[in-house]
N, C-alpha and C positions, 0 to 999 in steps of 0.2 A: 504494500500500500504506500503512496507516495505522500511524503510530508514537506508541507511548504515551510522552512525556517526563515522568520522576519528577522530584520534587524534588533527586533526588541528583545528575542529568546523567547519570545512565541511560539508555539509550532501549532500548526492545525493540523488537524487530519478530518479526513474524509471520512461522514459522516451517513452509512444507508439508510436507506428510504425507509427501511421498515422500525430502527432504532430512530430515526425522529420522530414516525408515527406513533410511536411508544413514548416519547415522551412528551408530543402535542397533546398525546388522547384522554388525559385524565383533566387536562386542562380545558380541552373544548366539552368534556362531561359535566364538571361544572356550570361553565357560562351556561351551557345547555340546560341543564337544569333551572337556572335562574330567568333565563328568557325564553323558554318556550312557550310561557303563557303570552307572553308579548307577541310573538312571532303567529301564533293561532288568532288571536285579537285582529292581528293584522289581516289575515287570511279569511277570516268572521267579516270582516268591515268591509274588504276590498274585493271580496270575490263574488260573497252572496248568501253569508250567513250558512246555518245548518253548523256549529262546530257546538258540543253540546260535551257531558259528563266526560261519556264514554269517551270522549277524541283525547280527553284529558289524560285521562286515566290510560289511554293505552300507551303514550306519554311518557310518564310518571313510569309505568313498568317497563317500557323500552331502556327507559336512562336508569335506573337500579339497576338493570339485568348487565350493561355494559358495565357500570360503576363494577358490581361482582364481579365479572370477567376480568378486568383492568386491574380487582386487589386480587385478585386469586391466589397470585403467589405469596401475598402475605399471611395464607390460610391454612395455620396448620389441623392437627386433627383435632388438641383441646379444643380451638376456637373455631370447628366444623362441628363439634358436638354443643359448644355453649348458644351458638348461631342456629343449628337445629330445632334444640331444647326451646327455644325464643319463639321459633315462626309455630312448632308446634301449639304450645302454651297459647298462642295470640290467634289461631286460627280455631283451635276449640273453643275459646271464649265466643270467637264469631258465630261458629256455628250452633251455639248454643243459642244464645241473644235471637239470630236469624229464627230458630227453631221455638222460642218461647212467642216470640212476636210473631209470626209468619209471616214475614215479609221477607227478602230478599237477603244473604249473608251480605254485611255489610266491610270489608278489606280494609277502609281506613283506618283503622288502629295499627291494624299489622303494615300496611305502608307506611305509616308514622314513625314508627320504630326502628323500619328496615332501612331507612335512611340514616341515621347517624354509624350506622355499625357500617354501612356500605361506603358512607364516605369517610368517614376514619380511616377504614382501611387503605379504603385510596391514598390516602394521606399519606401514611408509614409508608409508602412507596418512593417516597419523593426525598432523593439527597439531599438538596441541601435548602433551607428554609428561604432563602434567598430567590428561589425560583417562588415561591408563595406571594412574597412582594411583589412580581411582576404582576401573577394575576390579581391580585389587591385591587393594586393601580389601575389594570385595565379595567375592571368590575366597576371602581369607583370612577375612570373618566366614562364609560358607558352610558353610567346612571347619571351625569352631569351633564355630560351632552344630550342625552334626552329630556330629561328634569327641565334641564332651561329652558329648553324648547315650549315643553308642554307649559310652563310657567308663562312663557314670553308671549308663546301663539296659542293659546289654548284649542280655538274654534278650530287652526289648522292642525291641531293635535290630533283632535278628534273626530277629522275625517279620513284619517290614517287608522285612530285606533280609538274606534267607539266601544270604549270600555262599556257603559252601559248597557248597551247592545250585547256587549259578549258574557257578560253575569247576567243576566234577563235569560237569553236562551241558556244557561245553562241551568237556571232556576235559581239561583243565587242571591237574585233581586227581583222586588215585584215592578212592574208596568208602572206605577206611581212614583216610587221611589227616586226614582230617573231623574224628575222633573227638576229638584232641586240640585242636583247636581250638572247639570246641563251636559250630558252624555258623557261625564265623570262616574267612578265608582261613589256609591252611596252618603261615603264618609271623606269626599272629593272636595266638596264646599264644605264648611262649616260656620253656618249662617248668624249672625247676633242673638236670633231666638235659642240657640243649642251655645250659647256664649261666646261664639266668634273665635278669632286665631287667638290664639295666648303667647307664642313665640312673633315679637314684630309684630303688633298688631296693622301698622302700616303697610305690610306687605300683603293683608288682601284676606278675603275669605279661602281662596283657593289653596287646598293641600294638595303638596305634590306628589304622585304616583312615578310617576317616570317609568323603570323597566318593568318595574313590580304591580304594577295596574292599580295599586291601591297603596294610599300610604300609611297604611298600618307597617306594612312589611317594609318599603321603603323607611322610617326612622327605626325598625329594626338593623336594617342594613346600615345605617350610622353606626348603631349601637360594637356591630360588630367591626366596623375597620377601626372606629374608636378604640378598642379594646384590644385590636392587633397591632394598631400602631404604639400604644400605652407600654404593651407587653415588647416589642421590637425597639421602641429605644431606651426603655429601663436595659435590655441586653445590650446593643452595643452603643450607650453613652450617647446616642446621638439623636435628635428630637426629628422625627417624620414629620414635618409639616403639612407636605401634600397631603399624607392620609388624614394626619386632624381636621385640615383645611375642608377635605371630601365629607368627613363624617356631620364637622360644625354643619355643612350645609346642605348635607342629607335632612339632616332633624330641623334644621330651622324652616328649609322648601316645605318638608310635608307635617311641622308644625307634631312634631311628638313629645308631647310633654314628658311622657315615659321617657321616652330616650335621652332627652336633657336630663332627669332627677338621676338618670342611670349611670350617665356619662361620670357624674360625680360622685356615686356610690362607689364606680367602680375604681376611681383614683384612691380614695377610703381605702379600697378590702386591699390592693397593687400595694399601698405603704406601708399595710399591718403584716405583721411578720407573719412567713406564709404559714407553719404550724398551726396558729390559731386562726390564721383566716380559714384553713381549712376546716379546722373545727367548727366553726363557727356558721361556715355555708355549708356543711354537710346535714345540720340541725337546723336549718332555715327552713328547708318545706314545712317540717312539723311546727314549728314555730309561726308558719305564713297562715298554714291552715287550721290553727287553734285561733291567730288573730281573725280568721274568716267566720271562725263560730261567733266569737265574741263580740267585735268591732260595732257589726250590723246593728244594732240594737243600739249604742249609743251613740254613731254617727247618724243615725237618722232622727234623733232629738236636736242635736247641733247642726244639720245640715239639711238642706229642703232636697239631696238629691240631684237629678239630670245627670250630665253627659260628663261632671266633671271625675275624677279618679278617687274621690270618696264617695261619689254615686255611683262608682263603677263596682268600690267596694262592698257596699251595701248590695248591691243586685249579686255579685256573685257570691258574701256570703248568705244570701238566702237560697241561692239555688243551691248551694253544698249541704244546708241544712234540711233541704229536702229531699235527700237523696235516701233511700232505705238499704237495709241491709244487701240487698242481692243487685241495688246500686253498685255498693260498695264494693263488691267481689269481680266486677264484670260480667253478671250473669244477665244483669236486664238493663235494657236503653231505658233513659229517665224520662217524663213528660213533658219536662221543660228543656230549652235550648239550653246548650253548655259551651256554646264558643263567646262568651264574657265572662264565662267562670271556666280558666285551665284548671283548676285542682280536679273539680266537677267532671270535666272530657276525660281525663287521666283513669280515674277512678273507675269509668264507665267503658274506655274502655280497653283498659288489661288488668281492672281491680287494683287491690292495694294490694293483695301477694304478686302482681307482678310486677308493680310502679316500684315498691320496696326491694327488690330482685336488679331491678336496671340500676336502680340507685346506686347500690353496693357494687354492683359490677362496674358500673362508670369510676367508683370512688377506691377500687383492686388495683387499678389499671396501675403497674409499676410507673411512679414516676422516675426517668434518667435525669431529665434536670429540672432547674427550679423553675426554670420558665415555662415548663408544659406545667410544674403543679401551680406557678402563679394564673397563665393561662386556664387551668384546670378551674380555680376557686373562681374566678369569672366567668366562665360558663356556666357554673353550677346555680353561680347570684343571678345570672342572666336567668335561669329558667325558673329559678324560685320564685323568684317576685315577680314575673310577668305573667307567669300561672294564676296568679290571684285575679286580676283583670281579662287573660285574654290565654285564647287559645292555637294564637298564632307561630310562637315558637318552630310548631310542627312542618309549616311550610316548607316544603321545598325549595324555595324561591332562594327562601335565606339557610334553611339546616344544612344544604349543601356545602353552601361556603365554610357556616364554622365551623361543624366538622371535621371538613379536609382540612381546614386552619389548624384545628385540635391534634390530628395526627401527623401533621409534617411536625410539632413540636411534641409531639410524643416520641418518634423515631429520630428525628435530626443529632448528630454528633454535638458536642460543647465547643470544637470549634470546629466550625465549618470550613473544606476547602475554598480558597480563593481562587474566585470565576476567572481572574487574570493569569493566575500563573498553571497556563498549559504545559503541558509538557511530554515531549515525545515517549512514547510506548516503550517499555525498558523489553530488551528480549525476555521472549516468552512470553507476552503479554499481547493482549490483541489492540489496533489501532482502533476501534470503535472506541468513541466515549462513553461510559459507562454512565446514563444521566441518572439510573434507578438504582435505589438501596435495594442489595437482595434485601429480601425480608428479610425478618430474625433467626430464620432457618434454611440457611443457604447451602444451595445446593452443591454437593460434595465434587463437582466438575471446577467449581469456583475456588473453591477451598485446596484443591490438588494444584490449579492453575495458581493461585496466589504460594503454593508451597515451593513453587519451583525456582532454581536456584540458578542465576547468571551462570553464562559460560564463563569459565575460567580465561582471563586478560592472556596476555603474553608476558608482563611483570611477573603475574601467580604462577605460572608454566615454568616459567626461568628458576623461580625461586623452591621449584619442587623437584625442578630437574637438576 
């Protein structure tokens, strides 16, 4: 294989098509993930309607089944059996629920689930944490270049991508609902009746959706570059500004109050020494969800309610209080909706023997450095507290990202190769770049190849002869 030596002590080598697509492919799963609902929205508006549940959902299991194929080799037998055990577990609950109700087995739960363990693994595939920043960045310039748009031109936003229109046929929204949003998602405007923007009220009733069609999940997506740029220059000493820059103006465009009070929780738990942060967000469900029994009852003497996050907390602890025994287990869908109360969706559905089950498993996970376990206690605060209000988390849009965020810092080395200093293939060694961590259990062809020992110089020759 022929190698070009710069002047600098560079050396490149030729790189095949099938090793770049290897290490394009987990990258274009993600974006994939996060924009496909945008790209059907698109194909909804512009072609002629008809994109409905199902187009979703074939979707959604298209991109898992890749995501699986692309961590495969991170798969070994314990963790084909704990993975197993998991869809098992989640697909009985289904069919139970389906079979008490008579209605249709309902998969979301088990979709739910099957995304963090999918993109994690993906994640542990990835050498060096520095390819994670690339996609960061590009996720976060996507969302801004669209964002502005739909901020600047709205009317022309939305004859590209009539959100409206595309939750309407999927049943997501009713035929009225639209109105106030002027072919925006639901919770698109938010009008002086519902209390208007609270981030810059100057800047307009308009929340902004940008790739995520709706900006719930859009000031999610703040919350998480926030929280990877936080975690990326406590490690190397150096402040990310573009990513703050992105995150600041994720949550201010789509006006997430959550995600502001978040952003600052999460510089809190980042300073507290991580042992007891982690103690600390390991006992916060239990904690979130005893304040959901109790709260209700005396926030609603002190406060009239609505749309604000103490009326949010009221409404979802009264749905968690209504939930019964065979709520609790996953055995029966509730009568009231549970996407304003996450503890509520949780419970309902993989029950509390298995929400407690993921918990402890998420919380097993060997930490190698401090940054996956700083990282670690911030995802955990991220889903404790957001559960109390909302059921969003689960999304696709965004679990995909932090995820795979989760496991490049779970697997990544303490120091990482630098991307500059190439350097030519030592004999015995193959000229392709090597852009993926074997897994943790690498294959014994790599391990004989890494054993093998230089030819012996002419110095060493000289000095044995």
């Amino acid at each position: 294989m022929s190698i070009l030596v710069l002047p600098s002590r560079v050396a490149v080598t030729k790189i095949s098509w099938t090793r770049q697509l290897s290490f394009y492919a987990p990258f274009a799963a993600v974006l994939a993930a996060m924009t496909f609902n945008t790209a059907l929205c698109l194909v909804n508006t512009k072609v002629g309607g008809g994109i409905g549940n199902a187009h979703i959902i074939v979707c959604e299991i298209t991109i898992i089944f890749i995501t699986l194929l692309l961590a495969y080799p991170a798969v070994d037998h314990t963790r084909f059996l704990v993975i197993s055990s998991a869809l098992f577990y989640l697909v009985c609950l289904a069919a139970i629920r389906g079979a008490a109700s008579g209605d249709a087995v309902q998969i979301k739960p088990v979709r739910d689930f099957l995304i963090p363990i999918a993109f994690f693994l993906l994640g542990t595939r990835v050498v060096n944490v520095r390819y994670a920043d690339y996609l960061v960045r590009i996720a976060a310039a996507l969302f801004l270049i669209v964002g502005i748009f739909e901020y600047a031109m709205p009317d022309t936003f939305t004859n590209f991508l009539n959100i409206a229109k595309f939750y309407i046929e999927r049943g997501s929204m009713a035929l009225g609902q639209s109105q106030q949003s002027s072919n925006l998602f639901i919770s698109g405007i938010r009008p002086e009746e519902l209390g208007g923007r609270n981030i810059f009220p100057f800047l307009g009733d308009h929340r902004v959706s940008s790739i995520f069609l709706e900006p719930v999940s859009a000031g999610n997506f703040g919350i998480i570059v926030f929280i990877w740029a936080l975690i990326r220059s406590m490690q190397t000493r150096r402040i990310f500004w573009g990513m703050f820059g992105a995150a600041t103006i994720a949550i201010i465009l789509s006006d997430s109050r959550f995600g502001a009070f978040f952003c600052l929780l999460g510089v809190l738990i980042a300073l507290t020494p991580i042992r007891l942060a982690s103690v600390l967000t390991f006992v916060l469900p239990g904690a979130a969800m005893l304040g959901l029994f109790l709260l209700p009852d005396f926030l609603s003497v002190i406060h009239r309610g609505g749309n604000s996050f103490a009326g949010r907390i009221i409404l979802s602890g009264r749905v968690l209080g209504q939930l019964d025994v065979q709520n609790w287990l996953g055995l029966e869908m509730p009568t009231l909706d549970t996407f304003d109360s996450g503890y509520a969706y949780v419970l309902c559905g993989i029950g509390i023997i298995g929400a407690l089950a993921f918990w402890i498993v998420f919380w097993s996970i060997g930490a190698k450095t401090w940054q996956f376990q700083a990282f670690r206690n911030l995802v955990g605060a991220y889903y404790a507290v957001l559960l109390c209000v909302s059921n969003s988390p689960f999304t696709i849009k965004t679990a995909s990202l932090l995820w795979f965020l989760t496991g490049v810092l779970w697997h990544r080395s303490e120091k990482p190769p630098r991307l500059h200093a190439r350097t030519a293939p030592q004999a015995g060694q193959s000229g392709d770049r090597n852009y993926w961590a074997g897994s943790p259990y690498r294959r014994k062809a790599q391990d004989s190849a890494g054993a093998r020992r230089p030819a012996p110089s002419s110095r060493t020759s000289a000095a044995h002869g």
